[in-house]
C-alpha positions in Angstrom: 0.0 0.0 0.0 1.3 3.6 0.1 2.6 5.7 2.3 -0.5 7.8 2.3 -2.7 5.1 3.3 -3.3 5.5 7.0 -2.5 2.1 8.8 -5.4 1.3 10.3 -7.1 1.2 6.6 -7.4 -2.4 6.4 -8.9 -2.3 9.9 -11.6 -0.1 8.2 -12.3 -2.1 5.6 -12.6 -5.2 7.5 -14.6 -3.9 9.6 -17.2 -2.6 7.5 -17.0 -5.5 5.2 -18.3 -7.7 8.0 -21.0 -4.8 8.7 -22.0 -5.1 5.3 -22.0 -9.2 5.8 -24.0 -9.1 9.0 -26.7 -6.0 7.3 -27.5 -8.4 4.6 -27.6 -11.5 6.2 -30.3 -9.3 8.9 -32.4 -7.9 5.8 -32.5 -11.1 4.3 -34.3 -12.4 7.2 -36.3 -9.4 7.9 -37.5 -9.6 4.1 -38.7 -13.2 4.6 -40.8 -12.3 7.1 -41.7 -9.2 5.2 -43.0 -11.2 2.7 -45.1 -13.5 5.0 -46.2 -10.5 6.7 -48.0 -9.1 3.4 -49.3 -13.0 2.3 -50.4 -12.9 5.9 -52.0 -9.3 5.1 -53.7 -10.4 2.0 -55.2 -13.3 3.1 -56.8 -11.4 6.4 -58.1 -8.7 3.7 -59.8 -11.0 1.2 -63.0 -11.0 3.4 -62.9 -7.9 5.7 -65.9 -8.9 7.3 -64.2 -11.2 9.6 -61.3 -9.0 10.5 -61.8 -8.6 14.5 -60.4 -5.8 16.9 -57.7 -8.3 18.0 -56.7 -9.0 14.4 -57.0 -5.1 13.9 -54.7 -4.5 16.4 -52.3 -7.2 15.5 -51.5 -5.4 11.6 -51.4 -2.0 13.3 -48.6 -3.7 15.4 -46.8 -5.3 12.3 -47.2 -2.3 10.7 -45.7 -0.1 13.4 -42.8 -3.0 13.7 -42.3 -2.7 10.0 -41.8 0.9 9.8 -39.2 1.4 12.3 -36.9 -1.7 11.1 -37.0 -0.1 8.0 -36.0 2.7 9.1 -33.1 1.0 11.8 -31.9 -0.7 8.0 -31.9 3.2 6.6 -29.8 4.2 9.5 -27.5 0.9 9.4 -26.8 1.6 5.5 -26.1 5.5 5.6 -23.4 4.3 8.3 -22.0 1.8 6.1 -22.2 4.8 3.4 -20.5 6.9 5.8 -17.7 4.7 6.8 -16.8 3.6 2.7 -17.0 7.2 1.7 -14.2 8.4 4.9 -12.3 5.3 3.6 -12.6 6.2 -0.2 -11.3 10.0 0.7 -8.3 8.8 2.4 -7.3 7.1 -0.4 
């Protein structure tokens, strides 16, 4: 490497290559259960008739659950963003 790399680069990129790892080994687990979330949905909306308080309250749950991991994956990826553009102007 050159001199103008600073030494603890590699340390960097390891580190945010096993961030990245972990991040998409998380979302592809959260979008599993994404998707059986909306089949889930789907099926309770065919026949609205029979959708009861408890099963009311249940979607406004998932959907409240859903919106804030989305938004903890938003933050987890602009830090990942952050850390490869420091590295990248180091360079």
């Amino acid at each position: 490497m050159s001199d103008s790399i600073p030494p603890d680069y590699q340390e960097q990129i390891n580190r945010l290559s096993s961030d990245c790892i972990r991040l998409c080994d998380e979302f592809n687990k959260f979008s599993e259960e994404c998707a059986f979330i909306c089949d889930a949905f789907a099926a309770v909306t065919r026949d609205p008739d029979d959708i009861s308080p408890d099963t009311s309250e249940g979607i406004g749950h998932i959907s409240y659950w859903l919106k804030y991991q989305v938004k903890d994956y938003r933050e987890k990826i602009d830090e990942l963003h952050q850390g490869l553009s420091s590295l990248r102007r180091q360079t």
